[in-house]
C-alpha positions as CSV (number, residue, x, y, z in Angstrom):
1,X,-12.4,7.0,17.2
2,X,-10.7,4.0,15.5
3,X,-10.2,5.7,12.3
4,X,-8.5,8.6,14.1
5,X,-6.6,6.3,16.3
6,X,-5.5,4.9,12.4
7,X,-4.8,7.8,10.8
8,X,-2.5,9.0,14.1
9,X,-0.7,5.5,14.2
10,X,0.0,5.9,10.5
11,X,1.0,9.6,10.6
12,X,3.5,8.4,13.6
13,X,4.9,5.7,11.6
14,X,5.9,8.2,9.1
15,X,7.2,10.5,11.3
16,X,9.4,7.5,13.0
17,X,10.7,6.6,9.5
18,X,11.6,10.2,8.6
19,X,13.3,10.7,11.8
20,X,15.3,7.3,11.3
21,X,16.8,9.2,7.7
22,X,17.5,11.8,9.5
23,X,14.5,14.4,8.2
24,X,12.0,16.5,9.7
25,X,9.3,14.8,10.9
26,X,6.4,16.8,9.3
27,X,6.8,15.5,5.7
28,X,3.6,13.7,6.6
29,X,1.6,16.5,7.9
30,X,-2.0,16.7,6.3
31,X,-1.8,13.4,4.3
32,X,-4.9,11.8,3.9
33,X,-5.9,8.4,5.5
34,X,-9.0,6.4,4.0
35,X,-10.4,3.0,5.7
36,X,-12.1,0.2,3.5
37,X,-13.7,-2.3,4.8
38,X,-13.6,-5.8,2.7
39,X,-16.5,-8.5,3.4
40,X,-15.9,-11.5,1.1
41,X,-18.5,-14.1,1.0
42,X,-16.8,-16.8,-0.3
43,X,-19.1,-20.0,-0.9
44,X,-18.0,-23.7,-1.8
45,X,-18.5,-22.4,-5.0
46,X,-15.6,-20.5,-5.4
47,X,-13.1,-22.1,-2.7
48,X,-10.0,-21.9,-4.9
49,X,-10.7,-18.6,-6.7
50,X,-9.2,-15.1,-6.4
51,X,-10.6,-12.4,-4.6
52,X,-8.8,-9.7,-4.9
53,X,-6.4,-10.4,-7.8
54,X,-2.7,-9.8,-7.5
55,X,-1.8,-5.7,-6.8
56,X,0.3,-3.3,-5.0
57,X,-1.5,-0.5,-2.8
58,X,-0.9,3.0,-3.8
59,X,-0.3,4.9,-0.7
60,X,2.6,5.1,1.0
61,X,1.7,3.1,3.9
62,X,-1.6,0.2,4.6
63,X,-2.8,-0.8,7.9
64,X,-4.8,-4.2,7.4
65,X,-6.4,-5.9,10.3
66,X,-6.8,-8.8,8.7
67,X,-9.6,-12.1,9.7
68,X,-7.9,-14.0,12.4
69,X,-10.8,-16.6,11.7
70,X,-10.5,-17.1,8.0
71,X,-7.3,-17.0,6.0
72,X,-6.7,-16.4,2.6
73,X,-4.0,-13.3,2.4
74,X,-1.3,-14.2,0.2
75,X,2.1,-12.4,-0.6
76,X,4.2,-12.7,-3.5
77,X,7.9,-13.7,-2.7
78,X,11.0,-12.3,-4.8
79,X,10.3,-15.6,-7.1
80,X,6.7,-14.5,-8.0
81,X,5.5,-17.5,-6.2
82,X,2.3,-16.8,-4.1
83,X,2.5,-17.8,0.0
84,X,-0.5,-18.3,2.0
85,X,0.0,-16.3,5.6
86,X,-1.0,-15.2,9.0
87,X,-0.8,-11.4,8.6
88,X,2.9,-10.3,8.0
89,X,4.8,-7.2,8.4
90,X,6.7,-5.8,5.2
91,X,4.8,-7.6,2.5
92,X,3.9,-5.5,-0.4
93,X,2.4,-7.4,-3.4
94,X,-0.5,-9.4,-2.2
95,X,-4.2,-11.0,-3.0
96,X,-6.7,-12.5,-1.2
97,X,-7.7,-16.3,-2.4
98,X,-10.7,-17.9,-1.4
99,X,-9.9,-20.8,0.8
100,X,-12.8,-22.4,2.4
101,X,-16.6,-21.5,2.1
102,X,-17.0,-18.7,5.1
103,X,-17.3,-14.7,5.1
104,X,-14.1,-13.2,5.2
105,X,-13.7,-9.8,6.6
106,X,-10.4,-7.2,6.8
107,X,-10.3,-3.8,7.4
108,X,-7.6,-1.7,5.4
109,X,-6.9,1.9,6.2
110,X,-4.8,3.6,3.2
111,X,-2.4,6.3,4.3
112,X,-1.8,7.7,0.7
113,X,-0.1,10.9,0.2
114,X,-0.2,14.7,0.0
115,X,-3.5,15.8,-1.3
116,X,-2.1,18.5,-3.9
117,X,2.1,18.4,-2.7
118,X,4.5,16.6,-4.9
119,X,5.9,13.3,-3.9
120,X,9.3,13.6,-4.2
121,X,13.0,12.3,-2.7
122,X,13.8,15.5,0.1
123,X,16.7,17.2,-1.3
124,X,18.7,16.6,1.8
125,X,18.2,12.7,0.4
126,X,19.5,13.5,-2.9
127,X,23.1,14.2,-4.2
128,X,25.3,13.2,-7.2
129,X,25.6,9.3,-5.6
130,X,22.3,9.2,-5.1
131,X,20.3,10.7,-7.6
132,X,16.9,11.4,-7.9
133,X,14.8,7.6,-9.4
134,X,11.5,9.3,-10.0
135,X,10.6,12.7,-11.0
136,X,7.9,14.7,-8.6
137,X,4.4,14.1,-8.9
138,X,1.4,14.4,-7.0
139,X,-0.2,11.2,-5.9
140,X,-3.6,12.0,-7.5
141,X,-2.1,11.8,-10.4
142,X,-0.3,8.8,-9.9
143,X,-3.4,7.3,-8.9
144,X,-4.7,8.5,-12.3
145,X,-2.4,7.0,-14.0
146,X,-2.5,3.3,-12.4
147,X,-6.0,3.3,-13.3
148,X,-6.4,5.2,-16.6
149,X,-3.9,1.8,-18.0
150,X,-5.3,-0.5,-15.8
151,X,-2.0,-1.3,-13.8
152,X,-2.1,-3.1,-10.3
153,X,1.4,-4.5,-9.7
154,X,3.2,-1.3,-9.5
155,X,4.0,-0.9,-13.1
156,X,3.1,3.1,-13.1
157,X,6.1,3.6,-11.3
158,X,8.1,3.0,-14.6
159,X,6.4,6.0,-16.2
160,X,7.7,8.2,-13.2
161,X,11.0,7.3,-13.6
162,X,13.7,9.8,-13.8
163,X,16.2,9.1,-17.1
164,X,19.0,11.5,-15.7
């Protein structure tokens, strides 16, 4: 039930923000949505330590319901610094730190991408001002690719990147 309730919720966000651009609203249709439940057991030991180092998700869209009891999610602002916060809306680079000695529990539910479709601007999107940034690919292999060169912070997107 609640990973159906997830995976509707994010299937509904993406058809809100393809309506908003003005696209059909079943760009999303059949895109996969995987749940990952994260149990840290931080000691005194390591209060102070990452973790979950420094990373962008993936997908195209995370659910976390984070530990109202236990903080330690922590965005990075346009100046690289690192900020401590209640859950937030709209960040995207992220860790968890270990800030006190206590079990720390989130649940994050990954809506990723078409399974063998290539992500891709929509052609109604694209035009001579606003040109294609990437070239298509599927999201398997960009997955491949982030971990084949060990890259967490987005850096694979450079390798899609279209040079017309």
């Amino acid at each position: 039930m609640y990973t159906q309730a997830i995976h509707d919720l994010a299937i509904d966000l993406g058809r809100m923000l393809a309506k908003s651009v003005g696209l059909a609203s079943k760009l999303f249709k059949g895109w996969s949505c995987h749940l990952r439940i994260n149990k840290y057991n931080f000691t005194p030991q390591t209060v102070g330590s990452t973790a979950l180092r420094m990373h962008t998700d993936s997908g195209f869209l995370t659910l976390l319901q984070d530990d109202e009891n236990v903080s330690g999610l922590e965005f990075v602002d346009k100046s690289g610094a690192s900020v401590s916060i209640d859950p937030w809306p709209g960040t995207l680079l992220h860790r968890v730190q270990c800030k006190e000695a206590s079990i720390r529990v989130s649940i994050a539910s990954f809506f990723l991408g078409p399974k063998e479709a290539a992500v891709e601007a929509p052609p109604e999107l694209v035009d001579s001002e606003n040109p294609r940034q990437f070239v298509p690919f599927t999201y398997e292999d960009y997955r491949k690719l982030r971990l084949s060169i060990n890259l967490h912070v987005g850096e694979a997107l450079q390798f899609v990147r279209s040079h017309s």
